[in-house]
N, C-alpha and C positions, 0 to 999 in steps of 0.2 A: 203336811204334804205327804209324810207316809205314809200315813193311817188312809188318807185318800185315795193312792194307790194300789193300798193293802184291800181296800173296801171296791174299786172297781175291780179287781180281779178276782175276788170272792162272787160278785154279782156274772161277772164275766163266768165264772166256772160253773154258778147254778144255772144260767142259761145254756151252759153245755151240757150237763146232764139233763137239763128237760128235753132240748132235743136229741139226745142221743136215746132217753128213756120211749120220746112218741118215735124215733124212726123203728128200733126194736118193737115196739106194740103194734106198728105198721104192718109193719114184716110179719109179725107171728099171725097175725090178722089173715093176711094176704096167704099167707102158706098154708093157715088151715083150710081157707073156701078154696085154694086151688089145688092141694094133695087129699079134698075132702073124697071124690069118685074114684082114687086111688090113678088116676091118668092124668097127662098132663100134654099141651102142647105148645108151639110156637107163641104164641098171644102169653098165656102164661108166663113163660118164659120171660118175654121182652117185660111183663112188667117187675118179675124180680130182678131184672139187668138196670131196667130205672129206677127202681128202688136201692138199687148199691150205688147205681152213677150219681143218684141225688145225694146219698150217705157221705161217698166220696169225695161233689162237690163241696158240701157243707163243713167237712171235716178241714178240706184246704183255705176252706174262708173263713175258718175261726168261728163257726158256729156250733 
């Protein structure tokens, strides 16, 4: 039973670094085509505010 346990939460922690690895590739992604003109505006913005509110949600649901 421990080894069970031991083995979902290994599974459980590489599934947290995959996603935490694609939200960061997300991000750097998103930052380059939007600080590529060296200008930035509102639209821009909101999508790096939803790219952390999604980080955030996932972080708090254990993904």
């Amino acid at each position: 039973m421990l080894t069970l346990l031991k083995q979902e939460k290994f599974l459980l922690l590489a599934l947290l670094a995959a996603v935490v690895a694609a939200m960061i590739f997300l991000t750097l992604i998103v930052s380059a085509i939007n600080l590529n003109d060296g200008e930035t505006n509102a639209i821009e913005g909101m999508t790096h505010f939803v790219l952390f509110a999604t980080f955030i949600m996932l972080s708090l649901l254990g993904f």
